[in-house]
N, C-alpha and C positions, 0 to 999 in steps of 0.2 A: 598336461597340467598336473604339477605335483598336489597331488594331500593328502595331510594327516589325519590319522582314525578320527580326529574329533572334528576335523573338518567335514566328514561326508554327509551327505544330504540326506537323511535320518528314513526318508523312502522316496520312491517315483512321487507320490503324491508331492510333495514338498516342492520338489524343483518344476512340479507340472502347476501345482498353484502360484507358483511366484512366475513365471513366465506368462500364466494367462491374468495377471494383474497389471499389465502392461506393459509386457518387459521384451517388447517388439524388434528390438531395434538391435543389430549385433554389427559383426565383423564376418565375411565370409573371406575363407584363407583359402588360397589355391597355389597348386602344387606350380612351382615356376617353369618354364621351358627350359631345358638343359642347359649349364652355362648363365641362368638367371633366377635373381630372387623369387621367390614366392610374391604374388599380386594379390592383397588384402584390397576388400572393398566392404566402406559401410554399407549397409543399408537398412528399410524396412526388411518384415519376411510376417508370413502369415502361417499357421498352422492348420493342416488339416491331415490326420487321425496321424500316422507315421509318416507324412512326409511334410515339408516346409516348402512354403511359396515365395519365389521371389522374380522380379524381373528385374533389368539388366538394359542401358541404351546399348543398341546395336554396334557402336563403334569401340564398346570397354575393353581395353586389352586381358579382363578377365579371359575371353572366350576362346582365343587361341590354346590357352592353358587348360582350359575344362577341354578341348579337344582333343587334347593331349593327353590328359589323364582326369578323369571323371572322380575323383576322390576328393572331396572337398572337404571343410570344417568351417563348421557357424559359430563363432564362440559371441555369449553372450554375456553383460555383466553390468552390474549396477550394485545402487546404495553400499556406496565405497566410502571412505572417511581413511584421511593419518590419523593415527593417534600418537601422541606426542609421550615421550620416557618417560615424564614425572609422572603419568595417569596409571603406567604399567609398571612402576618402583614396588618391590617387594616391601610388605610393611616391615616397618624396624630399619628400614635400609634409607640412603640419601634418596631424596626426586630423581637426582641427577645419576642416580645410577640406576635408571627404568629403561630401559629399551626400546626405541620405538618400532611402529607396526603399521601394518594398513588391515584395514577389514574391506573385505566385498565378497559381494555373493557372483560368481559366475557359474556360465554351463556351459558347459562344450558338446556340440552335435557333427560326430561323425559324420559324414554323408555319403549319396555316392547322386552324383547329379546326371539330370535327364533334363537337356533342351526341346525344348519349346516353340517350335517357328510358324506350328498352324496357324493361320489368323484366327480362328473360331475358336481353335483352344488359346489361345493366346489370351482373347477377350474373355472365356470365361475363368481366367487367372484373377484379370484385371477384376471381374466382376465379384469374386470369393474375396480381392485383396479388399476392394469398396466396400465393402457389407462386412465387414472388420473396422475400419478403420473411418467409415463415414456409413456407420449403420442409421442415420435417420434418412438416408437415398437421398440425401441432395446434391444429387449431381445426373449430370447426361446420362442417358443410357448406352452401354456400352456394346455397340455393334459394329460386325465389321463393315458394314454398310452404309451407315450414321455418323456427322460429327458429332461432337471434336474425335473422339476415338479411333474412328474407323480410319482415319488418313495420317493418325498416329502409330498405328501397330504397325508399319512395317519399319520402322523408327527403333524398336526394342523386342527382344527376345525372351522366353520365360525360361525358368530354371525349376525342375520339380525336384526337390533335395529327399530324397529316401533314406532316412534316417537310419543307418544301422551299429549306431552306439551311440548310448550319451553319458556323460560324465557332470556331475554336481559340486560344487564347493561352497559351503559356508564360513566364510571364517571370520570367527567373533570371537576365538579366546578362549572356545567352550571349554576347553581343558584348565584353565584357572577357578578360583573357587569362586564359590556366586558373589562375595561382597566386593571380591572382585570386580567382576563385572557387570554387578548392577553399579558400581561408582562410576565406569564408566559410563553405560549408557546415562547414569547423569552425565556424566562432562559435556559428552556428542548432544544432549538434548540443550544445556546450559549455552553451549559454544552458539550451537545453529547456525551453522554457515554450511554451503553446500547442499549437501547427502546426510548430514550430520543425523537427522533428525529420522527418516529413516532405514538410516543406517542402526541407530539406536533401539526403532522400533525392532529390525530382526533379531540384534541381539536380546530384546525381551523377551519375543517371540519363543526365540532358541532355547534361554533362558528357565522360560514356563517348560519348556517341552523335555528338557533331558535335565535340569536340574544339577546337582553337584555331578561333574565327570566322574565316569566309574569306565577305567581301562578293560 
């Protein structure tokens, strides 16, 4: 993923707070078998301390690929919006000669992945993903001995993703001057369709935080 200096994600903190606001949900890319594409797969994923959670039904052509080569990437990304050339026209200058652009915020997580076939470790995957993502426990208990679960785990595989790089991007223009960019994020908040809205919010965010670009 390319970016520019004023695209970088200003510290860890940044890209660790915008992923734990709900930003679950990615693209896991896998190296393809010789002779064939790379195999992207959506999914959830869950975080715990340097590595990422995720399972996988037992039949996904991901898994030939992870046996192949265990080096994977989560890329993740959100509050995206176009912005349209007249929004980004230099003042003094036509609408029509503004450039347009896309804003979003992505990360990209290295990996190097480790399967998961125990049923016991399996279920305590399932059990760390639940307690994330249905933290008021309403749901079965997750054993391997118990339904629904227990006659479902051999059905899917877990994937424990060992994070060893990540990379951040913000990109909202920071390098234009604030009247700049605070018109836009009116435009994005005015428009409201989408992401618009916050998409707008990061760019206020960013905004408050680094203030007039300085190279």
């Amino acid at each position: 993923m390319f970016i520019q200096p004023w695209d970088t994600s200003l510290d860890e903190a940044e890209w660790q707070s915008w992923i734990a606001e709900g930003h679950d949900f990615g693209i896991l890319s896998v190296n393809g078998l010789p002779s064939h594409p790379p195999v992207a797969v959506p999914t959830h994923f869950t975080s715990d301390g340097d590595h990422l959670l995720v399972h996988l039904a037992r039949p996904n052509p991901a898994w030939k690929s992870i046996d192949h080569d265990p080096n994977v990437l989560l890329t993740v990304f959100g509050d995206y919006a176009f912005i349209p050339g007249p929004w980004r026209a230099t003042a003094g200058t036509p609408p029509t000669d503004g450039v347009p652009t896309s804003y979003y915020t992505a990360v990209q997580f290295t990996c190097r992945a480790h399967i998961i076939d125990d049923p016991e470790a399996k279920a305590e995957l399932l059990r760390r993903q639940l307690a994330h993502f249905q933290p008021d426990g309403d749901h079965a208990p997750v054993a391997v001995d118990q339904p629904p679960y227990g006659r479902m785990l051999p059905g899917i595989r877990g994937l424990r993703l060992e994070v060893t790089g990540v990379v951040a991007k913000f990109k909202y223009d920071d390098h234009k001057p604030v009247e700049h960019r605070t018109a836009v994020a009116d435009h994005l908040t005015a428009r409201g369709q989408g992401l618009d809205v916050p998409t707008a919010l990061q760019q206020r965010r960013r905004l408050d935080r680094i203030g007039p670009w300085k190279p």
